[in-house]
N, CA and C of each residue as an Amber inpcrd file, in Angstrom:
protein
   255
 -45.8550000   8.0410000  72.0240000 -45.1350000   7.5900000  73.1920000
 -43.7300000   7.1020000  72.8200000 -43.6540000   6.4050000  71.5090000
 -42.1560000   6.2360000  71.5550000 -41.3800000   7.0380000  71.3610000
 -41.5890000   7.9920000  70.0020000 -40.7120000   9.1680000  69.8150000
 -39.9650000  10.2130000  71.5830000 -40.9420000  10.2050000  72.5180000
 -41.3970000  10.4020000  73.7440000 -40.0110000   9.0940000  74.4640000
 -40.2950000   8.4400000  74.4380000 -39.1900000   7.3020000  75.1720000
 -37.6950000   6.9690000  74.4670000 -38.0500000   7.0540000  73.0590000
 -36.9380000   7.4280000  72.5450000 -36.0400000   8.8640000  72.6100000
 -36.6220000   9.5160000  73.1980000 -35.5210000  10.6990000  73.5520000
 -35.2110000  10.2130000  75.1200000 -35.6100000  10.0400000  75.9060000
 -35.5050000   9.5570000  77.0370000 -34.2710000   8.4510000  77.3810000
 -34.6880000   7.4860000  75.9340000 -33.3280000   6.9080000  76.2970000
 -31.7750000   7.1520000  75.8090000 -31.6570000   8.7700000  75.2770000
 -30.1820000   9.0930000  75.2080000 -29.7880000   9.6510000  76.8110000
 -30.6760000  10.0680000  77.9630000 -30.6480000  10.0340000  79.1740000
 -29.3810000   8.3610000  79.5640000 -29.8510000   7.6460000  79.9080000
 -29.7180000   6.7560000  80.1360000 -28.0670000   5.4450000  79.0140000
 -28.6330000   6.1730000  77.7070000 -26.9230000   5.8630000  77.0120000
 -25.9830000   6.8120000  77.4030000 -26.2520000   7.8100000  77.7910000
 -24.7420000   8.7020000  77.9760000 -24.4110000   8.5070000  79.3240000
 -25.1260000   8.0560000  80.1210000 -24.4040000   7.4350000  81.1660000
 -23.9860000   6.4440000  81.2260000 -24.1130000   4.9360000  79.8440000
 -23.4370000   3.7300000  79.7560000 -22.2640000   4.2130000  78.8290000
 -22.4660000   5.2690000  77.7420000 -20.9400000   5.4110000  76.9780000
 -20.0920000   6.1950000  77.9100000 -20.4730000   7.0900000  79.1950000
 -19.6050000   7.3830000  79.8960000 -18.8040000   6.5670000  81.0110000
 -19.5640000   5.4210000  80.9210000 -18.8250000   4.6170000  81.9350000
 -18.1590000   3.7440000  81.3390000 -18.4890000   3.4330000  80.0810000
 -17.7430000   2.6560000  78.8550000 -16.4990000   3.3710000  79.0920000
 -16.2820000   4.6910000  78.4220000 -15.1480000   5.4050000  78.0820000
 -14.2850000   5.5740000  79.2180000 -15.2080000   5.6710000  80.7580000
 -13.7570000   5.4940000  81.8630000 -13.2870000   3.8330000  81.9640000
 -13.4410000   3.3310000  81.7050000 -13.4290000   2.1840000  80.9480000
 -12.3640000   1.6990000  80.3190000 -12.3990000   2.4290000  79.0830000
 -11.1510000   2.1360000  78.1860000 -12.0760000   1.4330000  76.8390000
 -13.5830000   1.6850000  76.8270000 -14.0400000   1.2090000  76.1080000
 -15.0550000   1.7090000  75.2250000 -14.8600000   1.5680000  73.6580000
 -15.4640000   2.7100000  72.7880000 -16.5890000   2.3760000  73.0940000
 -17.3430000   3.2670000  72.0600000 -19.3010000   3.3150000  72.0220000
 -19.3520000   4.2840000  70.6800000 -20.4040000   4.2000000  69.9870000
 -20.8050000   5.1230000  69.3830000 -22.7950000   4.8180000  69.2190000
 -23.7380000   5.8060000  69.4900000 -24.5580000   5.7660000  69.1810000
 -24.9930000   5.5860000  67.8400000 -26.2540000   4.6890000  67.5660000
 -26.2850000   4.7660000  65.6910000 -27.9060000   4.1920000  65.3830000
 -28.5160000   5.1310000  65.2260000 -30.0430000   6.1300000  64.5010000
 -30.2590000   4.8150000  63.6920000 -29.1840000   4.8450000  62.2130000
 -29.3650000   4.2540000  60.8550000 -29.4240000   3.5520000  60.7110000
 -30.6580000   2.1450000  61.4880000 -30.5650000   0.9910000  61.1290000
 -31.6470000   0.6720000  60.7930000 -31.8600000  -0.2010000  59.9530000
 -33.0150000  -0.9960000  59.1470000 -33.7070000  -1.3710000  60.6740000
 -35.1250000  -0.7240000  60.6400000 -36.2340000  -0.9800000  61.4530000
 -36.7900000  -2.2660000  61.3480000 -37.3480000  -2.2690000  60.0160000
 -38.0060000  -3.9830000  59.8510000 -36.9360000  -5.3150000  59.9870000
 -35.8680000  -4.8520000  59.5130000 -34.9140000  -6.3470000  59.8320000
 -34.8900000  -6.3070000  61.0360000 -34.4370000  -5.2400000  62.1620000
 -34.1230000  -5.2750000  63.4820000 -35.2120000  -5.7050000  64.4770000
 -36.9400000  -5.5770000  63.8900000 -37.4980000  -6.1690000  64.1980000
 -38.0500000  -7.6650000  64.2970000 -38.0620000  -7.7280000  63.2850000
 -37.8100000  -9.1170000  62.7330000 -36.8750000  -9.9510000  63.6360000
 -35.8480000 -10.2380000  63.6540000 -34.7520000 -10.5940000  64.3120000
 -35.0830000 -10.4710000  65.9970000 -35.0950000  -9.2100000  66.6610000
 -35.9200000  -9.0770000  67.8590000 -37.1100000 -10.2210000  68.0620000
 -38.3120000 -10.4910000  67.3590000 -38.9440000 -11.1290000  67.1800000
 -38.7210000 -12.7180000  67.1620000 -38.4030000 -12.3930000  66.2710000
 -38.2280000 -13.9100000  65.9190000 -36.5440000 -14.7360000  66.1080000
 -35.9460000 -13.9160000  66.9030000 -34.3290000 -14.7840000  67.2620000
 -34.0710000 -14.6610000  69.1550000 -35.1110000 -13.5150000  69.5460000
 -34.4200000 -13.3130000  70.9330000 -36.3770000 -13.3900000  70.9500000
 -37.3370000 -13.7820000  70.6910000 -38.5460000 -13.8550000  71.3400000
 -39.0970000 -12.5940000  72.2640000 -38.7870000 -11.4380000  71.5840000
 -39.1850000  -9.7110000  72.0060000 -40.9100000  -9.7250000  71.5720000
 -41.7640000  -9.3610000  72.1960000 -42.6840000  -9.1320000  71.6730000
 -42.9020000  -7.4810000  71.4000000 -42.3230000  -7.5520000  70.0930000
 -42.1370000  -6.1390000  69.4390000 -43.8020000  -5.0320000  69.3450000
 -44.9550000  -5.7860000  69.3970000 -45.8330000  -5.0800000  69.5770000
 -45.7760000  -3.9980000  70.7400000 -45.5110000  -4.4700000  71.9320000
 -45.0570000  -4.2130000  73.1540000 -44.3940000  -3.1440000  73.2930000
 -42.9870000  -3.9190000  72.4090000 -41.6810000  -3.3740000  73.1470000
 -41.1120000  -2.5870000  71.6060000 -40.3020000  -1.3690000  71.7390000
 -39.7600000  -1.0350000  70.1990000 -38.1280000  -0.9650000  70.5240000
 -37.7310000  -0.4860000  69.4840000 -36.1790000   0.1980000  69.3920000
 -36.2350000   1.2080000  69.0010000 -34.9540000   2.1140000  69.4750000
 -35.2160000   3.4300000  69.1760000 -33.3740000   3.7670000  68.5220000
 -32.5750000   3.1600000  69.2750000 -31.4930000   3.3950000  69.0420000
 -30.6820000   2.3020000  69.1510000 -29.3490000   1.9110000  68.6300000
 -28.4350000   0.7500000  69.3270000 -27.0860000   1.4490000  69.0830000
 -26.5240000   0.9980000  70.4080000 -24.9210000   1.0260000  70.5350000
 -24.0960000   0.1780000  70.8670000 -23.1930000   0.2370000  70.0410000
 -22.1140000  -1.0270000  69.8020000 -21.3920000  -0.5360000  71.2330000
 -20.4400000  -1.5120000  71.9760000 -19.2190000  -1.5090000  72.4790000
 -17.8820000  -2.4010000  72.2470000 -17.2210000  -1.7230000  72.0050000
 -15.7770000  -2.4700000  72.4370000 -14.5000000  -1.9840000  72.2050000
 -13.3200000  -2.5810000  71.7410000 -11.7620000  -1.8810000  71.8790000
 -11.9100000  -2.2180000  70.9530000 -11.1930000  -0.5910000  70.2020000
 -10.6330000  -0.1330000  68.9980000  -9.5610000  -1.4110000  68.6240000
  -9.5200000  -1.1840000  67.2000000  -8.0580000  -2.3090000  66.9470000
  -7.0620000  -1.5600000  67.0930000  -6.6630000  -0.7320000  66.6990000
  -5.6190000   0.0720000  66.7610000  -5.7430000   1.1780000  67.5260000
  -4.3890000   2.1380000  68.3700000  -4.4680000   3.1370000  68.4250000
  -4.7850000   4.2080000  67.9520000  -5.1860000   4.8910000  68.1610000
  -5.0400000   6.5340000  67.4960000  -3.5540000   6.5640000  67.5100000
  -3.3940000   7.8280000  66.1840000  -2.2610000   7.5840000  66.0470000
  -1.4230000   8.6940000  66.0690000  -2.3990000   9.8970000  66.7830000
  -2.3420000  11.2990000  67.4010000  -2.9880000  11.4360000  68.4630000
  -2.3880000  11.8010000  69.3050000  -3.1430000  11.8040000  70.9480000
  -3.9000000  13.1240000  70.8040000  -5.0690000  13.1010000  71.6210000
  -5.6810000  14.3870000  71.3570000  -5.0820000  15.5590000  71.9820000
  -5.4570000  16.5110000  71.0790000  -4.8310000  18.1280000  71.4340000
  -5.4090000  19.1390000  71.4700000  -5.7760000  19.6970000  73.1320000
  -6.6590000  20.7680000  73.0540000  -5.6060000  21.6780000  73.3720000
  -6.5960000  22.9990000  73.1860000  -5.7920000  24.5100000  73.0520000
  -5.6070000  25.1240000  74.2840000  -5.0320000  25.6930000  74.4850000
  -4.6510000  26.0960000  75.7880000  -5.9390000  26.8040000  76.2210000
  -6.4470000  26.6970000  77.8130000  -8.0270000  27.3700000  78.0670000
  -7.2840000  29.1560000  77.6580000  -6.1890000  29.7230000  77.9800000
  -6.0430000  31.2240000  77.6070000  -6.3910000  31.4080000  76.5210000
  -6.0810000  30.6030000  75.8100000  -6.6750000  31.1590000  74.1320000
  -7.9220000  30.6690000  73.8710000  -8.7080000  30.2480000  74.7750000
 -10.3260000  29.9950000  74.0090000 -10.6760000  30.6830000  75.2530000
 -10.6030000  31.1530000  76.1190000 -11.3890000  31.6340000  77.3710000
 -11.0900000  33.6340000  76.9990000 -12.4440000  34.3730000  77.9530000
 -12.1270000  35.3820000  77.8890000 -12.5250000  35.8300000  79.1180000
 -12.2930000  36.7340000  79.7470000 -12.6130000  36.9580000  81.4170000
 -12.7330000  38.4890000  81.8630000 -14.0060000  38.7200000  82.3270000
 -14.0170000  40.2000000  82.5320000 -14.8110000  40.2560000  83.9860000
 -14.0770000  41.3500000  84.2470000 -14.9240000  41.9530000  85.5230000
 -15.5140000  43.0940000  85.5200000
């Protein structure tokens, strides 16, 4: 069931990093975190009853420190598009 709810909830983040980003405000999803500390902590700092309840993913938010320091640059759609009738 979790593997099962854990896909379920990238449903539900890409509609908070998309409203982040109209926003003006980063996100990045992130897999790679120590399970047992994050439980632990869940447990025993915010009173989660982790039997219950799991984690599957966490995402940070907030403003970059700095700009980018190249605005992004896509290619013109004529040169990536092709069109036939």
């Amino acid at each position: 069931m979790l593997d099962w709810a854990s896909k379920q909830t990238y449903i539900a983040l890409a509609n908070m990093m998309t409203g982040a980003a109209y926003m003006g405000i980063d996100s990045c999803p992130s897999e790679g975190f120590d399970m047992k500390k994050t439980n632990e902590f869940l447990k025993n700092e915010l009173n989660i009853d982790t039997d219950e309840y799991g984690i599957s993913i966490m995402v940070p938010f907030g403003y970059r420190k700095t700009a980018p320091k190249h605005e992004k640059v896509r290619q013109d759609m004529q040169s990536v598009t092709s069109w036939y009738n």
